[in-house]
Backbone and ligand atoms as CSV (ligand in chain L), in Angstrom:
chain,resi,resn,atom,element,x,y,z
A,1,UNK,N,N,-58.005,42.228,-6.406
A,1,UNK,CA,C,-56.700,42.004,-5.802
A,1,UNK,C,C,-56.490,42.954,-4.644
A,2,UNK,N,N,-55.957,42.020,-3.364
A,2,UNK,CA,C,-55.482,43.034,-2.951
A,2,UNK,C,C,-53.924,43.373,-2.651
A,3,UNK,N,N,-53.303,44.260,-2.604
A,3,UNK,CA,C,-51.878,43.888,-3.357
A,3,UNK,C,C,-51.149,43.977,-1.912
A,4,UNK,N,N,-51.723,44.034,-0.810
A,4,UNK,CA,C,-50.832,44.758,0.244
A,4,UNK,C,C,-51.380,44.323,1.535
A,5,UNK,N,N,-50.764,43.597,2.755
A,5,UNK,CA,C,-51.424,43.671,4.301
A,5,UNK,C,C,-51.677,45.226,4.875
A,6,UNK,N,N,-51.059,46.544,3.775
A,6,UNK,CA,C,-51.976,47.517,4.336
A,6,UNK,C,C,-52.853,48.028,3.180
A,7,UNK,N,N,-53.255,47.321,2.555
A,7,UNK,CA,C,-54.350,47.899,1.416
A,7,UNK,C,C,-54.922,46.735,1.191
A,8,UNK,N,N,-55.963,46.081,1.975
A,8,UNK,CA,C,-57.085,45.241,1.973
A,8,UNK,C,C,-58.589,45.398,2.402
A,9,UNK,N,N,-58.642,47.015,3.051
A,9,UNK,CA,C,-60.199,46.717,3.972
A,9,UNK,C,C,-60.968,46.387,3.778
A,10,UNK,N,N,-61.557,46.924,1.900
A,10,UNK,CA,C,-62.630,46.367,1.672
A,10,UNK,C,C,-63.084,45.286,0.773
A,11,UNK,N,N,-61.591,44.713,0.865
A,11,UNK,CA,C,-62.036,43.599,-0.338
A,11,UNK,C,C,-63.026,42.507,0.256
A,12,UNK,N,N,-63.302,42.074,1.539
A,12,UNK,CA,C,-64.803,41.283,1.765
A,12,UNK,C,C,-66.048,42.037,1.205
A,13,UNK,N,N,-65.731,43.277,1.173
A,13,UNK,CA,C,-67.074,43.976,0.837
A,13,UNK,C,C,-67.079,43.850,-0.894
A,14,UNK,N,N,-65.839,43.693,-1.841
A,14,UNK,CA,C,-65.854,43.599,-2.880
A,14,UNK,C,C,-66.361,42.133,-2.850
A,15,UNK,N,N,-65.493,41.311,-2.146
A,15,UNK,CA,C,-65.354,39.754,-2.413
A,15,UNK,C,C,-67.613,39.618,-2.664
A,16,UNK,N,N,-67.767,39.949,-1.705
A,16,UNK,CA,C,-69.501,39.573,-1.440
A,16,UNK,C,C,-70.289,40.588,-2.311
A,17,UNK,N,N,-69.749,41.202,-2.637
A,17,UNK,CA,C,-70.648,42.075,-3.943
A,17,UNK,C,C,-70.126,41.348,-5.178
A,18,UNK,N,N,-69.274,41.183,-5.599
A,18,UNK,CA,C,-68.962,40.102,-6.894
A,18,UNK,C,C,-68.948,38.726,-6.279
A,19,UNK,N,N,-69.994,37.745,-6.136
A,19,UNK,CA,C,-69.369,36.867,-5.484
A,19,UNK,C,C,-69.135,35.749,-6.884
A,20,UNK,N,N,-68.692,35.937,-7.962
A,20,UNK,CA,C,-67.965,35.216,-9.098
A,20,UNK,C,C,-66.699,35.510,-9.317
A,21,UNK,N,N,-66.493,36.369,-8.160
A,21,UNK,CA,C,-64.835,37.415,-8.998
A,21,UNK,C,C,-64.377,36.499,-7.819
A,22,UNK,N,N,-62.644,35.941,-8.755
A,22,UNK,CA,C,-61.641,35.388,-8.106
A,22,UNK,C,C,-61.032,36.615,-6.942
A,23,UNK,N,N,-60.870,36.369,-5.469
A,23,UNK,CA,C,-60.115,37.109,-5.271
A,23,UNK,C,C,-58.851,36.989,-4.183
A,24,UNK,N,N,-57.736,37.800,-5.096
A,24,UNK,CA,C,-56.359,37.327,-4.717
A,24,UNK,C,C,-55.793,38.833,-3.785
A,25,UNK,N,N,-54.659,37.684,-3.275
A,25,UNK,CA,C,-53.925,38.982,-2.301
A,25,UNK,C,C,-52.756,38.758,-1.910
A,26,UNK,N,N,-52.172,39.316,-1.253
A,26,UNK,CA,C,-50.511,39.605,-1.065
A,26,UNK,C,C,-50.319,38.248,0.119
A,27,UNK,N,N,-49.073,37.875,-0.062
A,27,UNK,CA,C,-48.356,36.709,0.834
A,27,UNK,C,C,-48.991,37.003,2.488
A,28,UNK,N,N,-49.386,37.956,3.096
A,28,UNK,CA,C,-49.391,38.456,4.178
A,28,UNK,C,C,-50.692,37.872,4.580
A,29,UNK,N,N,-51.694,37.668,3.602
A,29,UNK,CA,C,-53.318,38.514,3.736
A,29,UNK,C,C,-54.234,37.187,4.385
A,30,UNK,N,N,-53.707,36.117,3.566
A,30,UNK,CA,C,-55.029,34.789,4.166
A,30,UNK,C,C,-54.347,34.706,5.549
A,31,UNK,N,N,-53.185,35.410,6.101
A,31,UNK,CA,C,-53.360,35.147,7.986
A,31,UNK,C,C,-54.382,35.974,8.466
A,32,UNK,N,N,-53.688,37.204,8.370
A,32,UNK,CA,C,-54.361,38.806,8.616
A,32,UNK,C,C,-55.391,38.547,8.305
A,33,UNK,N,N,-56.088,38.177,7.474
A,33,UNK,CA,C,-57.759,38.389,6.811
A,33,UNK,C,C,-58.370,37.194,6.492
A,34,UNK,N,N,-58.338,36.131,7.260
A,34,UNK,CA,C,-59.052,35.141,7.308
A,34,UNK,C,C,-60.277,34.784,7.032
A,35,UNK,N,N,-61.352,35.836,7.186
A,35,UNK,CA,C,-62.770,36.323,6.728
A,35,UNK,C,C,-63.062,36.442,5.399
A,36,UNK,N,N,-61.669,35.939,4.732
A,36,UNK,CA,C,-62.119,36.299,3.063
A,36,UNK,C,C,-61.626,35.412,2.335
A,37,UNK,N,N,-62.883,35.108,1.564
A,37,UNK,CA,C,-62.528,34.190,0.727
A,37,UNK,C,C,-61.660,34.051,-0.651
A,38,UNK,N,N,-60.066,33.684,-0.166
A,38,UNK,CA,C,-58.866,33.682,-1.365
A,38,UNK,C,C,-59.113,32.975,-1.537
A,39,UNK,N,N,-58.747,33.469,-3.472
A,39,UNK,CA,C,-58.671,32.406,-4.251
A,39,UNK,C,C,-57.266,31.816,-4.642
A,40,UNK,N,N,-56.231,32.967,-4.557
A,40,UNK,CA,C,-55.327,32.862,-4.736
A,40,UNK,C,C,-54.134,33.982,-3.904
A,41,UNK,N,N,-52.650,33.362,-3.961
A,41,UNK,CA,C,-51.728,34.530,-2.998
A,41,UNK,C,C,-50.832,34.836,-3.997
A,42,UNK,N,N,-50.721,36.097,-3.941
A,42,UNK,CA,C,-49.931,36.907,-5.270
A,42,UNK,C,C,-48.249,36.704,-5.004
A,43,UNK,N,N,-47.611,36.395,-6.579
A,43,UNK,CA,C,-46.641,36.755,-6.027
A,43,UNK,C,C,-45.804,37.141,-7.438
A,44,UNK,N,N,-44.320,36.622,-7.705
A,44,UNK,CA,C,-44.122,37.176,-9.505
A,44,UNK,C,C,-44.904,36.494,-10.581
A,45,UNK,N,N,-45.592,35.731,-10.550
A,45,UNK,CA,C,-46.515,34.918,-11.766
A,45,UNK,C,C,-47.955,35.766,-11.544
A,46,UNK,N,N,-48.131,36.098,-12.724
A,46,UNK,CA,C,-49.409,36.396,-12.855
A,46,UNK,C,C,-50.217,35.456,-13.231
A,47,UNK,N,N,-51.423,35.497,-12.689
A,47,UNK,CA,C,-52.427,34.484,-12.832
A,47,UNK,C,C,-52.832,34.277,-14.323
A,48,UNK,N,N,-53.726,32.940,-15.042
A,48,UNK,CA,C,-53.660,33.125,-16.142
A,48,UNK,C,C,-54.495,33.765,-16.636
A,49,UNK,N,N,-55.689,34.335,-15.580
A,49,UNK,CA,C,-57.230,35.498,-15.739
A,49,UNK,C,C,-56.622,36.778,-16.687
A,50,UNK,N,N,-55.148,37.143,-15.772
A,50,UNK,CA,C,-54.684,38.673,-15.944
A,50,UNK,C,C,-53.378,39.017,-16.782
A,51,UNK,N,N,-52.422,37.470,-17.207
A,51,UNK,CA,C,-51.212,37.211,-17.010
A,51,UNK,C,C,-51.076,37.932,-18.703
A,52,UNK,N,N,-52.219,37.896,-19.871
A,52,UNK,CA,C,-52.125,38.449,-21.105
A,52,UNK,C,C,-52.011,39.963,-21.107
A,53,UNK,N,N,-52.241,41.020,-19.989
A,53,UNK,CA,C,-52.695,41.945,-19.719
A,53,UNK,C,C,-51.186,42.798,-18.916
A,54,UNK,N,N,-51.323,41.651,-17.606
A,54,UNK,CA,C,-50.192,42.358,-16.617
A,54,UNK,C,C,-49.203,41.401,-16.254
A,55,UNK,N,N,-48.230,42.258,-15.662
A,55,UNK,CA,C,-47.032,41.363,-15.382
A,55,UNK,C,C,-46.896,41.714,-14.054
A,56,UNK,N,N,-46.362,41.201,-13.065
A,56,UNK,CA,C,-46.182,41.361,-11.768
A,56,UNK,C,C,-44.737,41.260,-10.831
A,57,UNK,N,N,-44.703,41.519,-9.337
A,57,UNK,CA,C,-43.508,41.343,-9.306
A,57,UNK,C,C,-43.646,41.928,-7.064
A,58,UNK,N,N,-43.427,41.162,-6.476
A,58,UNK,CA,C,-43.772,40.641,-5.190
A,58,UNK,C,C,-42.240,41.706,-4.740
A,59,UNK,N,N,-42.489,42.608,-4.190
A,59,UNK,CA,C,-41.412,42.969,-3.398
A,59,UNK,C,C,-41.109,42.634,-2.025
A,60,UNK,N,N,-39.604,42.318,-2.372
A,60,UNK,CA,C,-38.768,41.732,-0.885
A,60,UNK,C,C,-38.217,42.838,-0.344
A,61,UNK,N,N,-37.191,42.369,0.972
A,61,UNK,CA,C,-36.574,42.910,1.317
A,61,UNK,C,C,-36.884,43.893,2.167
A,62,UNK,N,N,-38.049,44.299,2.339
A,62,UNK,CA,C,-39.162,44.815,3.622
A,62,UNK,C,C,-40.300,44.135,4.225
A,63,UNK,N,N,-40.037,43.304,5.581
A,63,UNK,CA,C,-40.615,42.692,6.000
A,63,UNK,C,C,-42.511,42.998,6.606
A,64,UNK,N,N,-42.602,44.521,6.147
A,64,UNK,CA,C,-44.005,45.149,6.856
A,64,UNK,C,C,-44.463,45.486,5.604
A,65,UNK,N,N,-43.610,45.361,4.402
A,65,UNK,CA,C,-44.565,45.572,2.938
A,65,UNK,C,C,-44.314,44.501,2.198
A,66,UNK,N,N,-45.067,43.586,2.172
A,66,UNK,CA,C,-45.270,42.826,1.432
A,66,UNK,C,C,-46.080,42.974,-0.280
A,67,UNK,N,N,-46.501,44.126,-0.685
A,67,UNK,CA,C,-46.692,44.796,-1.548
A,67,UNK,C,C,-46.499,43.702,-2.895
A,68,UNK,N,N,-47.368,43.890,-4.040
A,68,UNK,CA,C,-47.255,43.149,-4.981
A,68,UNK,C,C,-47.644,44.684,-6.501
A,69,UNK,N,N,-46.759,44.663,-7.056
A,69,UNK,CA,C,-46.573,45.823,-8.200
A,69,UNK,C,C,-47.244,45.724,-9.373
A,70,UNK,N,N,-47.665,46.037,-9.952
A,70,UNK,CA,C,-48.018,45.659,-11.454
A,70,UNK,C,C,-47.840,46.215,-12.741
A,71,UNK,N,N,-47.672,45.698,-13.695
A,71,UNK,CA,C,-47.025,46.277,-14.789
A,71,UNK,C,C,-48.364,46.340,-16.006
A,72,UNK,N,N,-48.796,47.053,-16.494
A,72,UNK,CA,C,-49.372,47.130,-17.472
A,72,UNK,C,C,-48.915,47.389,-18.765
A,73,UNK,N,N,-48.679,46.076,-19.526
A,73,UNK,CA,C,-47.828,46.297,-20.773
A,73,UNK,C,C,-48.391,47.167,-21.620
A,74,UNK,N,N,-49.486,47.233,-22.529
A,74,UNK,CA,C,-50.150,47.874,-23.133
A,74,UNK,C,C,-50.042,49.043,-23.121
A,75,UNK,N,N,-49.775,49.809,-21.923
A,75,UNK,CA,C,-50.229,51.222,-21.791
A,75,UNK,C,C,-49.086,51.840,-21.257
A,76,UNK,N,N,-47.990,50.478,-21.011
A,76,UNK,CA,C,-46.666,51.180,-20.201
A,76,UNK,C,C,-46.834,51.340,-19.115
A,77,UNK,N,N,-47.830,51.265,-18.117
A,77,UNK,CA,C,-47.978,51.746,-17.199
A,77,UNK,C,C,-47.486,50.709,-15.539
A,78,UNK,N,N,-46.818,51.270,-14.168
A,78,UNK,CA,C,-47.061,50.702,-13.641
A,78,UNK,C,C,-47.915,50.909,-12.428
A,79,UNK,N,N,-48.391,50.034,-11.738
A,79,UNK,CA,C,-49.662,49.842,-10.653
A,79,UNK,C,C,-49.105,50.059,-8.988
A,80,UNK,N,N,-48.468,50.907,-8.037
A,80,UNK,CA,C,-48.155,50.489,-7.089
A,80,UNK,C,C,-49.074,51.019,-5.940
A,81,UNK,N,N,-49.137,50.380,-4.874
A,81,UNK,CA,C,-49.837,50.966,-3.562
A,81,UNK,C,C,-48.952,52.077,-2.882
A,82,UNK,N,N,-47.982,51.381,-2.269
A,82,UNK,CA,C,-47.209,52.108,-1.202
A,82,UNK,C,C,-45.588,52.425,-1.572
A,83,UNK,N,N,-45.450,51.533,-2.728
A,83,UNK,CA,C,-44.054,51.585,-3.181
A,83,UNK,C,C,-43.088,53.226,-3.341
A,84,UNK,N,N,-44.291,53.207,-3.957
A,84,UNK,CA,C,-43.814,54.602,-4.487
A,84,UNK,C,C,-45.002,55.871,-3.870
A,85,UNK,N,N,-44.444,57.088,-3.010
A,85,UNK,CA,C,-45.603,58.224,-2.560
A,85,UNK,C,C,-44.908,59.495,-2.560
A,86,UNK,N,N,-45.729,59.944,-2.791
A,86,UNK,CA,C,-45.646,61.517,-3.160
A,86,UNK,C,C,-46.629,62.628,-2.219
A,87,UNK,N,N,-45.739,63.330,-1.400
A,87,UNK,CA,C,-47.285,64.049,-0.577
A,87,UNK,C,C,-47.071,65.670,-1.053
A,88,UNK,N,N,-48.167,66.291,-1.600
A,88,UNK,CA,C,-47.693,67.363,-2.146
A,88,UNK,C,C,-48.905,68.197,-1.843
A,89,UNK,N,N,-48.983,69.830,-2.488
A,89,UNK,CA,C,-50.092,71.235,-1.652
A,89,UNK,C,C,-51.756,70.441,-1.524
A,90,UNK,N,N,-52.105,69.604,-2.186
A,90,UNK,CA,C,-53.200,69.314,-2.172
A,90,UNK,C,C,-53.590,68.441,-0.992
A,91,UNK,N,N,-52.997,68.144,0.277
A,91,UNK,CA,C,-52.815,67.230,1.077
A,91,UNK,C,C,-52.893,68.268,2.278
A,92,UNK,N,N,-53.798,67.574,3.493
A,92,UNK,CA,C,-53.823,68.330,4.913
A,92,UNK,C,C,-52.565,68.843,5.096
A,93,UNK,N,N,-52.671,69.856,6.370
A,93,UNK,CA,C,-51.471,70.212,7.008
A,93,UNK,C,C,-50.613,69.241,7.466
A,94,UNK,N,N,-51.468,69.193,8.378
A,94,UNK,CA,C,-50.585,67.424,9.100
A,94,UNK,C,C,-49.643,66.875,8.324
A,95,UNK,N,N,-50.903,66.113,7.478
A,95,UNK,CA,C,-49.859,65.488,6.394
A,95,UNK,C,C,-49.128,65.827,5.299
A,96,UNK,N,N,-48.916,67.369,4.812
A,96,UNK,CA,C,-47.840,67.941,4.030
A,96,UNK,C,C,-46.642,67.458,5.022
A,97,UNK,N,N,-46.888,67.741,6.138
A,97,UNK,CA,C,-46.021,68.091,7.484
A,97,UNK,C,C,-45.066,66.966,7.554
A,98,UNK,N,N,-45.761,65.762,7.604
A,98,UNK,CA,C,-45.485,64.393,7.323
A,98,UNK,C,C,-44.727,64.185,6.455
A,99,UNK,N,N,-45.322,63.975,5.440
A,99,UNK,CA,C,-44.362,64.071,4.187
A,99,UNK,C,C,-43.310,64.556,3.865
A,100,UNK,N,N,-43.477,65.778,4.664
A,100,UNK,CA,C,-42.228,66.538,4.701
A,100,UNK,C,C,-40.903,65.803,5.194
A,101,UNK,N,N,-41.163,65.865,6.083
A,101,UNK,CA,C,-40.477,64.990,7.724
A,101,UNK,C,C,-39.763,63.404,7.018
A,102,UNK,N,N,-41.165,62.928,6.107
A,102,UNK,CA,C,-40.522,61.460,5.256
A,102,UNK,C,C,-40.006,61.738,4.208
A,103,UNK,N,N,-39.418,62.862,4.213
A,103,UNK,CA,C,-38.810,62.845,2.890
A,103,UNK,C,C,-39.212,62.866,1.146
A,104,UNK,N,N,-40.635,62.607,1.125
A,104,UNK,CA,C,-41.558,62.785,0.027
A,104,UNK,C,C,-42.235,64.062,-0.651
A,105,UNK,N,N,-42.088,64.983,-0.123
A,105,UNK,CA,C,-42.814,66.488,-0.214
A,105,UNK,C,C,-42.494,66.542,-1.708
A,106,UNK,N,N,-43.263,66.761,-2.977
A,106,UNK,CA,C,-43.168,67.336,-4.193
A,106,UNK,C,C,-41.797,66.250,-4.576
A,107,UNK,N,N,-41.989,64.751,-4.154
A,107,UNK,CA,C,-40.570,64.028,-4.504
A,107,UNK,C,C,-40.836,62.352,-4.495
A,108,UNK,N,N,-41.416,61.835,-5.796
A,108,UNK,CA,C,-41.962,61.006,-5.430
A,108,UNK,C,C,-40.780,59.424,-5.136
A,109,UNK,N,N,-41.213,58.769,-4.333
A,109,UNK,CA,C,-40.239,57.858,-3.934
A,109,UNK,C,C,-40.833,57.123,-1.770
A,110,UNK,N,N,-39.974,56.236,-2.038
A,110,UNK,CA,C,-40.496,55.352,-0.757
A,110,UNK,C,C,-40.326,56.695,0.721
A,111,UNK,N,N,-41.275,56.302,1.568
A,111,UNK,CA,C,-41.098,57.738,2.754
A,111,UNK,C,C,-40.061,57.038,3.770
A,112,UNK,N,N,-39.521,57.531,4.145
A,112,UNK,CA,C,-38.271,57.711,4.898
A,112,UNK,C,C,-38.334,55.988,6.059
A,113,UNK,N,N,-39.175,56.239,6.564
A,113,UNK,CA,C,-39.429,54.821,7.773
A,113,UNK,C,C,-39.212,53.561,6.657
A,114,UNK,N,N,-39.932,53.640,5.519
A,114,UNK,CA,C,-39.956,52.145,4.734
A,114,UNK,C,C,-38.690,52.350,4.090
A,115,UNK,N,N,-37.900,53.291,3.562
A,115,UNK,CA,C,-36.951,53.458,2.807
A,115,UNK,C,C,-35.773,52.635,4.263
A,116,UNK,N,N,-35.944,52.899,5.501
A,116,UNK,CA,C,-34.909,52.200,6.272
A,116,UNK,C,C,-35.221,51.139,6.495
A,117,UNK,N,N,-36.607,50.332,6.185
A,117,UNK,CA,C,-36.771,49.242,6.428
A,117,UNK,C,C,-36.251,48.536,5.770
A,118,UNK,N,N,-36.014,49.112,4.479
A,118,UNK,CA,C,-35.770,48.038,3.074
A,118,UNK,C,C,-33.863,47.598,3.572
A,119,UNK,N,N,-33.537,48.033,4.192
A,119,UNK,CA,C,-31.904,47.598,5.095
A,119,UNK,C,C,-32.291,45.969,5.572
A,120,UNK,N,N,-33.196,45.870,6.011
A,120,UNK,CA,C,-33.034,44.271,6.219
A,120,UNK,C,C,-32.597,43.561,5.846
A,121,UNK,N,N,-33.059,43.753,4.323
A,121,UNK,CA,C,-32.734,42.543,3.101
A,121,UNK,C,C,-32.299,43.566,2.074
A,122,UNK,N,N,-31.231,43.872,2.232
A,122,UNK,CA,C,-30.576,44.869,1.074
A,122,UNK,C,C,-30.472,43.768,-0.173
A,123,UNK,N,N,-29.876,42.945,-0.511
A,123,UNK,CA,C,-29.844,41.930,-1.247
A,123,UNK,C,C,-31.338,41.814,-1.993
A,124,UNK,N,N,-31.879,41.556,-1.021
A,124,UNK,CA,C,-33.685,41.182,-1.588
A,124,UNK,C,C,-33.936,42.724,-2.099
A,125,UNK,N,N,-34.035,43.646,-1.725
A,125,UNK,CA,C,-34.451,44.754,-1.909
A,125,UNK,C,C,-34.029,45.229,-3.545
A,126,UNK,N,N,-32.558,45.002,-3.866
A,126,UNK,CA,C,-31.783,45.360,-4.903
A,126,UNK,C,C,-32.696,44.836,-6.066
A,127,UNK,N,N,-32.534,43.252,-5.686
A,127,UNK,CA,C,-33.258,42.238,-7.128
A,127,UNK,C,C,-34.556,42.709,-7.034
A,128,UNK,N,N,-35.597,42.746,-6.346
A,128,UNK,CA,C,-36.747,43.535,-6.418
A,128,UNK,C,C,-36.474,44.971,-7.454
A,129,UNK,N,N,-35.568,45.352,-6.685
A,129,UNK,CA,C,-35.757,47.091,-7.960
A,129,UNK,C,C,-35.382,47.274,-9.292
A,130,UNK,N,N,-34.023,45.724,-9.278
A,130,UNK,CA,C,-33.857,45.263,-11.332
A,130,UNK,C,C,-34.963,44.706,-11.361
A,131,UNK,N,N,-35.831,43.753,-10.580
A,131,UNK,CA,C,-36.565,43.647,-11.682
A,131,UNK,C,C,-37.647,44.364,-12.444
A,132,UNK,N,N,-38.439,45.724,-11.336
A,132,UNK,CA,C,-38.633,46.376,-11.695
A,132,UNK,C,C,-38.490,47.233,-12.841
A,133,UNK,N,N,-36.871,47.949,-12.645
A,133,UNK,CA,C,-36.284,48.182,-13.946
A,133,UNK,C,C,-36.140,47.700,-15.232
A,134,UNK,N,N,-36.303,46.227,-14.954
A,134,UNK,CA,C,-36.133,45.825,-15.895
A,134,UNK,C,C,-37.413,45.711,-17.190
A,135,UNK,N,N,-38.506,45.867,-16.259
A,135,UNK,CA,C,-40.079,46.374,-17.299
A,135,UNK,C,C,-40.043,47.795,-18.666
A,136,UNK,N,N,-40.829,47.977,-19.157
A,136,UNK,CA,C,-40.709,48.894,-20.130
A,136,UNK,C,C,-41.764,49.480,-19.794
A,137,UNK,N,N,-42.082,50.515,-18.960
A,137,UNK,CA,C,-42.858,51.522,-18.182
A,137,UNK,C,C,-42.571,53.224,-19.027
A,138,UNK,N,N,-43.779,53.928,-18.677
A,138,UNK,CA,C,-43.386,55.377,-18.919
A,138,UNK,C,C,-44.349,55.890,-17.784
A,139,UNK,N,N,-45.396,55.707,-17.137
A,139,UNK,CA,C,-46.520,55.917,-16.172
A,139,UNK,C,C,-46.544,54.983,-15.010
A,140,UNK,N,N,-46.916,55.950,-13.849
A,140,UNK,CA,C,-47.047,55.182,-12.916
A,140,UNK,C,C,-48.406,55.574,-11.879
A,141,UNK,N,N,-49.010,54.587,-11.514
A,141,UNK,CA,C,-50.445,55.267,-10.529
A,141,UNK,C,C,-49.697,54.475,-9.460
A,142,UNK,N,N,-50.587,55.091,-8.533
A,142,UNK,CA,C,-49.782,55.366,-7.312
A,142,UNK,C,C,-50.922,55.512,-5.810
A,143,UNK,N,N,-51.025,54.844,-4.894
A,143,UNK,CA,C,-52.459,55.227,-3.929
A,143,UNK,C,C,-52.055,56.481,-3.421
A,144,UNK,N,N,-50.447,57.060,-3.436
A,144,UNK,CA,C,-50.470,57.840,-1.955
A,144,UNK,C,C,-49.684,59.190,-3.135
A,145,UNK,N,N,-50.256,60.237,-3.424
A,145,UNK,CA,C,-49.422,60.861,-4.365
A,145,UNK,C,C,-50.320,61.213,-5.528
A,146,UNK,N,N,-49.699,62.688,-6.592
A,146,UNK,CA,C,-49.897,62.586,-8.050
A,146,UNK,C,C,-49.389,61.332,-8.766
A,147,UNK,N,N,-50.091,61.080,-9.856
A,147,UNK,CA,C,-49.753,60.035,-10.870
A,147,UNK,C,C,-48.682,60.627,-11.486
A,148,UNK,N,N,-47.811,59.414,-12.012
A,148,UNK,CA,C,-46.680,60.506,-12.701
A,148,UNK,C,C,-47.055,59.725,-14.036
A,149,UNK,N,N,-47.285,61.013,-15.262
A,149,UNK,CA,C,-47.703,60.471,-16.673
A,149,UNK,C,C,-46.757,60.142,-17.169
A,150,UNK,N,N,-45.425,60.798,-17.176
A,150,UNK,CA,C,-44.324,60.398,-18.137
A,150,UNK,C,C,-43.199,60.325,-17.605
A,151,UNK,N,N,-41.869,59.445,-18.235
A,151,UNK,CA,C,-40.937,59.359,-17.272
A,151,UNK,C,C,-40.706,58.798,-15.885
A,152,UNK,N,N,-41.620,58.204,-15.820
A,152,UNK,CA,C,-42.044,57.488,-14.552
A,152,UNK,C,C,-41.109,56.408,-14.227
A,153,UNK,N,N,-40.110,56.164,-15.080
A,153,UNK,CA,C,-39.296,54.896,-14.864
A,153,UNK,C,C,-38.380,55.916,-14.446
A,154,UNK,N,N,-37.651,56.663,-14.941
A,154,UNK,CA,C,-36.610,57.445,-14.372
A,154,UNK,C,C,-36.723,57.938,-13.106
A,155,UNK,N,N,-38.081,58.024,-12.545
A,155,UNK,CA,C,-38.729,58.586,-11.375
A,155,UNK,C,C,-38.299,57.991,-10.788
A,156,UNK,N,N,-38.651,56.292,-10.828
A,156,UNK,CA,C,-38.385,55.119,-9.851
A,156,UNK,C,C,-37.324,54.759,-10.006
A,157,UNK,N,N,-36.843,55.010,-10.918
A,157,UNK,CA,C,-35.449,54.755,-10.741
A,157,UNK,C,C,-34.120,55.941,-9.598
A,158,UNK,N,N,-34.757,56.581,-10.282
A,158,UNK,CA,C,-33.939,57.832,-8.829
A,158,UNK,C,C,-34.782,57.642,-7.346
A,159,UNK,N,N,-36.017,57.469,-7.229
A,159,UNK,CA,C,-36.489,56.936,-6.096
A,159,UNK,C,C,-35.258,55.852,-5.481
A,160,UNK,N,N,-35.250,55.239,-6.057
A,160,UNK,CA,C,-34.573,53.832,-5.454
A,160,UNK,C,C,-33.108,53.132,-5.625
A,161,UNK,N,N,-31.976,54.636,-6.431
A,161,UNK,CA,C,-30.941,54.372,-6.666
A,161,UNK,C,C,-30.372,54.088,-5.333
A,162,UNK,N,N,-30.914,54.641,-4.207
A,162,UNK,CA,C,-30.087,53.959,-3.175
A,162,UNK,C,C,-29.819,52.277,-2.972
A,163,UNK,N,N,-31.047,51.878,-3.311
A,163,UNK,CA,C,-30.834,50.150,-3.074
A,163,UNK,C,C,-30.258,49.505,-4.567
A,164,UNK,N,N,-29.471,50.381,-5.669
A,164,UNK,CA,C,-28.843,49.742,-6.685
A,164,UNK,C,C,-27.561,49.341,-6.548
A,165,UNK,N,N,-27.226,50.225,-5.352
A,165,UNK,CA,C,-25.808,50.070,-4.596
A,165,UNK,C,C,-25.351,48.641,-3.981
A,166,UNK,N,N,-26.592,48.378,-3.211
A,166,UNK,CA,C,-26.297,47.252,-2.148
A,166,UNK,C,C,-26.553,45.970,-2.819
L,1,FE2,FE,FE,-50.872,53.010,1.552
């Protein structure tokens, strides 16, 4: 899977090294990435390969993240790319610097540029974050950031009390 138009590079290189593995990707991706062979475009239904396993959930309301989340019932856990980042001491200068600047430093939650994007579709944005909430999570992995082991719903949930408002 790839869950994101910015988290795809190497799935041709996956796609052609498994070439039996179904492979799916975010609403964005069969324009952007035409070179690869989808099988399918992600969105709240999980496929029926994964659908015993994970639950899913297509976030709106930011038109440059098209991002697709995942829930791992079993383990509580949820799956995000970009949703959620955290930039903390283990990270270049630069990019502590960054982080800083977005609002993320030792604070995990959306960085400042996507957090104003999500204003577009305040509406879309809101129902995206119940439904989120509405999963039974305690963990969350994360591409950009520490993993948070516990409490991870409360995390995202203070991450994103701003859009519970609107
Ligand atoms: Fe990312």
């Amino acid at each position: 899977m790839a869950p994101s138009k910015l988290h795809h590079l190497y799935v041709l290189d996956f796609a052609r090294h498994f070439p039996e593995a179904e492979v799916h990707g975010s609403p964005d991706l069969p324009a952007k990435r035409p070179d690869v062979p989808w099988k399918g475009v992600l969105d709240d239904t999980p496929a029926p390969g994964w659908a015993p396993d994970l639950d899913q959930c297509l976030v709106r309301g930011n038109r440059y993240l098209d991002e697709v989340v995942f829930l791992h019932r079993e383990t509580r856990t949820m799956i995000v790319a970009d949703l959620c980042e955290q930039a903390n001491a283990e990270w270049p200068l630069a990019s502590r610097i960054g982080g800083w600047i977005a609002g993320i430093y030792e604070r995990h939650g959306p960085p400042l540029d996507m957090k104003l994007l999500f204003r577009h579709d305040r509406k879309a944005t809101r129902r995206t974050v119940e439904h989120i909430l509405s999963w039974d999570f305690d963990r969350m992995i994360l591409s950009h950031g520490r993993l948070v082991e516990s409490d991870a719903k409360r995390t995202f949930e203070r991450a994103y009390a701003f859009a519970l408002d609107w």
